[in-house]
N, C-alpha and C positions, 0 to 999 in steps of 0.2 A: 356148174360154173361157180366160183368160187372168189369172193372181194374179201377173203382175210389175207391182210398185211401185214409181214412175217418180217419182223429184220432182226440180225443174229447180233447175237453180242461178240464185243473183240474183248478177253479177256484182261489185256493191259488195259482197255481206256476207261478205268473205274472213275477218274476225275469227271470226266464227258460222255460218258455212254448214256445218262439220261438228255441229254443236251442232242443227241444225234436221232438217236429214236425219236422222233418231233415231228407234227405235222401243222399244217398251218391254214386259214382261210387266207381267202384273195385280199391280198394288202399293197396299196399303192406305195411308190419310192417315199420313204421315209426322213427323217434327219441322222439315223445312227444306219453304217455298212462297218463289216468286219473290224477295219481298222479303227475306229472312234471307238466301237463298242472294247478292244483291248487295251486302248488308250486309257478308257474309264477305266476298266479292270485294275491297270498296273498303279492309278491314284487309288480306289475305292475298295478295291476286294480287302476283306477283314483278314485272309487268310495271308498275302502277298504283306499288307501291312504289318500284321503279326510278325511276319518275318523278317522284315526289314528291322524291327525294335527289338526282336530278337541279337540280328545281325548286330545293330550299334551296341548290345550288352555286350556280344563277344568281343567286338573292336576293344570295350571298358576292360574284358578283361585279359586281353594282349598288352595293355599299355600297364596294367596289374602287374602283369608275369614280370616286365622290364621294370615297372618300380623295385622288384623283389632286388635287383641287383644291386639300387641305392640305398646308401645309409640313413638305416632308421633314428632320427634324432626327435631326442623326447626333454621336455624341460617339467620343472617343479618348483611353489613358492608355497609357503605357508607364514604364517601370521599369526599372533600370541598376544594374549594381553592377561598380564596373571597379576592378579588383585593383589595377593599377599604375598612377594617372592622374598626365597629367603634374605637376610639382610646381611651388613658389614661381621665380619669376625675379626673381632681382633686379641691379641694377646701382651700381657702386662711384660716386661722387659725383664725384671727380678724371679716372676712367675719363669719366666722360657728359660735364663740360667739356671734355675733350682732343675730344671727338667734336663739340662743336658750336664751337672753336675760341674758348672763352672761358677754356682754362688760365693764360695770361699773367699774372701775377701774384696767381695762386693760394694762397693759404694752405698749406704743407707740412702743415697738421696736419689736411687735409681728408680723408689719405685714412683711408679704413676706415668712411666715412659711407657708408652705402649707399639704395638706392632702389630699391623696390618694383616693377615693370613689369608682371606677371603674378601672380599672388595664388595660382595653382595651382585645381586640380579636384579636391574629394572623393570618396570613392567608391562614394559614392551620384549618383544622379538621376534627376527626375521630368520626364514633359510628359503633360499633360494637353490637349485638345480639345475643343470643342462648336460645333457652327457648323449653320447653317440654310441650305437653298434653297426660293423661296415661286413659284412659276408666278406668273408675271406676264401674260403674254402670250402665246398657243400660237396664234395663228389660226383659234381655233375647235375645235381637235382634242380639248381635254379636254372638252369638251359634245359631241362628235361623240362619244365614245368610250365615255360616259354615256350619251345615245340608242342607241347598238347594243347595249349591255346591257341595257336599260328592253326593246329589243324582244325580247332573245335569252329574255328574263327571262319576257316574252309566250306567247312563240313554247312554252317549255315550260311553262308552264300550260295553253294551250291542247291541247297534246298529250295533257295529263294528263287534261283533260277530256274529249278526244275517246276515250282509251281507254275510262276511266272509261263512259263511254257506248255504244262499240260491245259493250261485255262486259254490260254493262247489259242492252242489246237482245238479244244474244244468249242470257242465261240466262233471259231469258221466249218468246222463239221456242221454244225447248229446252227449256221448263218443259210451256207451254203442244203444242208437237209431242209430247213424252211423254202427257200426256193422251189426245191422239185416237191414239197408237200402243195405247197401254194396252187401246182397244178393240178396234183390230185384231189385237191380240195374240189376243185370246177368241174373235175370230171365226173367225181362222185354224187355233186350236187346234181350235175345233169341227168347220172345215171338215176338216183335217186327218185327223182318226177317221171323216167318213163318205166324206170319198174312198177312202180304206181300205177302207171295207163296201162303195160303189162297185163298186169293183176287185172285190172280192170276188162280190158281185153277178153281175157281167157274165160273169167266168169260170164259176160255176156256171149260168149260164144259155148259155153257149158249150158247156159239157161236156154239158147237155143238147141239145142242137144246135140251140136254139132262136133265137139270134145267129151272129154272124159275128166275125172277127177283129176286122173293126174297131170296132166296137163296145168287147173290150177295150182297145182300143189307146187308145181314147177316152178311157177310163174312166182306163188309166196315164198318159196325157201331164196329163190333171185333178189325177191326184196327185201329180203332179212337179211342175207347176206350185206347189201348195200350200205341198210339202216347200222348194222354193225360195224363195216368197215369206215362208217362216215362217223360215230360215237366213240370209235378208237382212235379219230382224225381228232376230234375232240378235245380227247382226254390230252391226246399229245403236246395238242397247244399250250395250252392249261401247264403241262410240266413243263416245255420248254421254255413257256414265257416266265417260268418259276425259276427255272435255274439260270435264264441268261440275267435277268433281276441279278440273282447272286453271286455270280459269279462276274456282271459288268461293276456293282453296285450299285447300278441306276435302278431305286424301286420303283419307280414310276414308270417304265420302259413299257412301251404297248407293242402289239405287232404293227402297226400302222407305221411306227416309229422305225422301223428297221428295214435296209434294204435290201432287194434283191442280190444276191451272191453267184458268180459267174462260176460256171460248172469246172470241177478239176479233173474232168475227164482224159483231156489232152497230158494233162501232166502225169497222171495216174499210169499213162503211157509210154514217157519218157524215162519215169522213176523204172519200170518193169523194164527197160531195155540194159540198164544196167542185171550187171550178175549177183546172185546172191552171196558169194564174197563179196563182192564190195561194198554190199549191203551193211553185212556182219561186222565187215571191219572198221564201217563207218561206228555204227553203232558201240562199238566196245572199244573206242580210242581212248585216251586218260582224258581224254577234253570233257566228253560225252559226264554231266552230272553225278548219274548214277555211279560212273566207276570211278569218278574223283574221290566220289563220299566214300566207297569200300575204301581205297587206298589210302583215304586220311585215317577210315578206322583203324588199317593197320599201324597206321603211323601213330597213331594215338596211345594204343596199346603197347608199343614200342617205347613211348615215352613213360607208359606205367611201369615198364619193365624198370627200366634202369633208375626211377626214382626209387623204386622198390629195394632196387641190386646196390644202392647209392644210399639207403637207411641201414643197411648191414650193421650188427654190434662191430665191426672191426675198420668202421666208414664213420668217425668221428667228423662234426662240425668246425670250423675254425673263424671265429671272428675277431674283430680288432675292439674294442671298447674302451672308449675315454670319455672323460666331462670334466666341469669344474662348477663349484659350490660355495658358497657363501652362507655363515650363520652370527649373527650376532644381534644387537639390542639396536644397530643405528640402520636405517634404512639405507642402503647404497646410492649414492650419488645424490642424497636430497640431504640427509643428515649429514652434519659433519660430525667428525672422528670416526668417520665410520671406517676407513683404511687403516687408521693407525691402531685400532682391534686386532689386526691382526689374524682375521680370521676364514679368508679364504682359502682354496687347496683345489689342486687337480692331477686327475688320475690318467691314466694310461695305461694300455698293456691287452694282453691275448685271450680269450676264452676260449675254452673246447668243453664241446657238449656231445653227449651220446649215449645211447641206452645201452646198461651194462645187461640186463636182464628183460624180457617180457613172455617167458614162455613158451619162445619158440613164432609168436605171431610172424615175426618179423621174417621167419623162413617160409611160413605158410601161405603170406602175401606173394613172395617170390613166385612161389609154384603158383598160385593164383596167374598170374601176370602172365607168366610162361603162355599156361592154359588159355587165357586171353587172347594171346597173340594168334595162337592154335586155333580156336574157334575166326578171329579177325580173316585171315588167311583161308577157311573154307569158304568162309561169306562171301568173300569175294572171288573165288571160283564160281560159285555158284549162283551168285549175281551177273558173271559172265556168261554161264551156260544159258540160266534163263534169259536172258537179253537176245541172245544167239538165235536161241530156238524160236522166242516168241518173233524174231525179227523174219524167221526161216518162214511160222508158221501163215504171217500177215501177210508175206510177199505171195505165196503161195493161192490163200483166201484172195488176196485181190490179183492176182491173174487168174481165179477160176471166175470172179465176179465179172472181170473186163470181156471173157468169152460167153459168161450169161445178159450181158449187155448187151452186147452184137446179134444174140440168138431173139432174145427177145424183142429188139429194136426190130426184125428181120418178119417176127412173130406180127408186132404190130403194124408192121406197114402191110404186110399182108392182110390184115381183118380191117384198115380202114381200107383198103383196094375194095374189098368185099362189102365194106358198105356204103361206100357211094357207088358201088352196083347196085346194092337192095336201093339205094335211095333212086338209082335211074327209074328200077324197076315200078317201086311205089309212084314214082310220078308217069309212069306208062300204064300202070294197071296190072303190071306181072307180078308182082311181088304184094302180098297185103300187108297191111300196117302190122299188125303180128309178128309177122315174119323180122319186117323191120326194125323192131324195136327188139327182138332176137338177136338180129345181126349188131345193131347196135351198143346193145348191155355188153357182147362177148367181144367188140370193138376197147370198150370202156375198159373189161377187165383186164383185156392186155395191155393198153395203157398203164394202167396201174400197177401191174406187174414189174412191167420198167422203170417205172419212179422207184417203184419200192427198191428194186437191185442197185437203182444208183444211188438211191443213200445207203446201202449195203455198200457200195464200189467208194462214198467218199467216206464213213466211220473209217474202213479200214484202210483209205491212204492216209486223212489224217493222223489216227494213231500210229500208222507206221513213221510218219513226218517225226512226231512227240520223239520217240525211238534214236534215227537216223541223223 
């Protein structure tokens, strides 16, 4: 006779399989059922929130991509104060004729006329700045570059929903595997106190010489078995009350506090009467998270491509650039004479930029990008095959689990048939207490049997749910 409980892992549900494998003591109706506790999850989980602020970065940098199409405008002011600036120049009037060889019959009384050359610098001065660059032309690379964000912007939504969901699934695998542990807990504990009188039993009927050793031995491997399977009841609590803590965000969460979860038996029934097409092809539609996010990869990769194919030396930039500018001694609009200086100006006109040379990088990035797409495109085949088969394999695992239910359901109604015979019999005298508490342990273990397959039967509809 044998009380170790065995439940198998489903290889997709790495978010929740500690959450499923969970057992539970006897816990009255609570304040938190499935639904409250994903409630909390989708305010509190660290992971869910992470990606939601995730999410708002990508939103910032979509709205990024489309600034890139607006004109960058940039302005400039600077300010002077120069202690000693050069001063007036000026030149004698008889001096300036001698120099251009018109003194010859000069007036003697010219000289002391003087003439202006340089006027001198104050010490002050202002320049001011404002000037525009408008993208004109990029070969495509600022809608390339718009598209990789549109998809990166995807890419974490989708993530966001995929957790959102496997935690989902997990806190009703977990809700609901609490429920049938709850009852194995009772059953265990009952088992637990008569393999003890067992034990007890056997030995006094050994010390009367009326058995053998092994007979006790029997009686203690029964109790070990028990003590074990009630210590592995234990441990399970202990993680599950661990991970639904984290995964609800409620640290404080007790079992007390959570309620019982209604068996998805029935559904697990319905789901199976659909065909395993329809399964697969639910599972791998563009809707489904996981093949949103390959497909954006390829999109994304796509958008590398052609910024790549769009940097080419023979893919020159074309922008538009103007401003206008102010430099002088009088501060604009507070000073007066500051316009009749004469000294503002504004530009206009085209620029083209483009690397004439770098080595060859710029061909190397291409084949890069290619390569990219290449790899992007198996991932997502084989994002599809795995989806496919794991959906193939789970469907399968839980119709073998729904006919191990049935048998064993079939198992135990037959061993308590069997013990409320021993019990007629012990209250008639035909049957001794020995006997009894025999028929009863091997009552016990079938029970337990059965819980244990139906958390085996709900892991694997709920991961299949995650899936589907």
């Amino acid at each position: 006779m044998s009380f170790v409980i065995i439940v198998k892992k489903i290889p997709f549900a790495v978010v929740f399989i500690a959450l499923a494998l969970c057992g539970a003591r006897a816990f009255a109706a609570g304040k938190h059922d499935a639904n409250s506790l994903i409630s909390s999850m989708r305010e509190r989980n660290p992971a869910v929130i992470s990606g939601r602020l995730a999410l708002e970065q990508a939103d910032l940098d979509v709205s990024s991509a489309i600034g890139n199409f607006m004109p960058k405008i940039a302005y400039g002011a600077n300010a002077y104060y120069i202690a000693n600036p050069p001063g007036r120049v000026t030149l004698d009037a008889q001096d300036a004729l001698s120099l251009s060889g018109w003194s010859q019959g000069a007036s003697a009384s010219m000289p002391g006329n003087y003439a202006t050359i340089y006027d001198g610098m104050d010490n002050s001065h202002y320049s001011f700045s404002l000037g525009f660059v408008q993208p004109v032309s990029t070969w495509g690379k600022l809608s390339s570059n718009l598209r990789i964000a549109k998809a990166l912007r995807g890419v974490q939504s989708d993530r966001v929903s995929q957790i959102e969901l496997q935690s989902e699934m997990g806190i009703r695998a977990a809700v609901e595997s609490l429920s049938y542990l709850d009852e194995m807990s009772s059953v265990l504990s009952e088992a637990e106190s008569q393999a003890d009188e067992l034990v007890k039993l056997a030995e006094a009927v050994r010390s009367a010489q009326m058995a053998v050793d092994k007979d006790v031995l029997s009686a203690l491997s029964v109790a070990s078995a028990i003590r074990y399977a009630k210590a592995k009841c234990d441990m399970m609590v202990s993680n599950s009350l661990m991970s639904l803590r984290s995964i609800s965000g409620i640290s404080d969460l007790a079992l007390d506090d959570i309620e019982r979860s209604p068996s998805s038996f029935d559904d697990c029934i319905k789901l199976l009467s659909q065909d395993e097409l329809s399964l697969v092809s639910g599972a791998i539609s563009p809707e489904k998270a996981a093949i949103s996010i390959s497909d954006r990869m390829k999109d994304i990769a796509g958008g590398m491509r052609a910024i790549s194919g769009a940097s080419a030396l023979y893919a020159p930039d074309l922008m538009l650039v103007g401003g206008v500018s102010y430099s002088g001694s009088r501060f604009p609009f507070v000073e007066s004479g500051w316009y009749g200086e004469d000294r503002w100006n504004a530009v206009l006109g085209l620029r083209l930029s483009g690397t004439l040379f770098d080595g060859g990088n710029q061909f190397f990035r291409i084949r890069r990008d290619d390569l990219q797409i290449m790899i992007a495109e198996n991932d997502a085949e084989r994002t599809v095959d795995g989806i496919s088969n794991e959906v193939r394999s789970l469907r399968s695992q839980l119709n073998t689990s729904v006919f191990a239910i049935r048998f064993k359901q079939a198992e135990s109604d037959e061993k308590r048939e069997l013990l409320r015979i021993a019990e007629e019999g012990l209250s008639n005298g035909s049957v001794s207490r020995l006997e009894y508490l025999r028929s009863s342990l091997e009552s016990a273990r079938s029970e337990a049997d059965l819980l244990s397959e139906r958390i085996r039967c709900s892991t694997c509809y709920w991961t299949l749910m995650t899936l589907i």
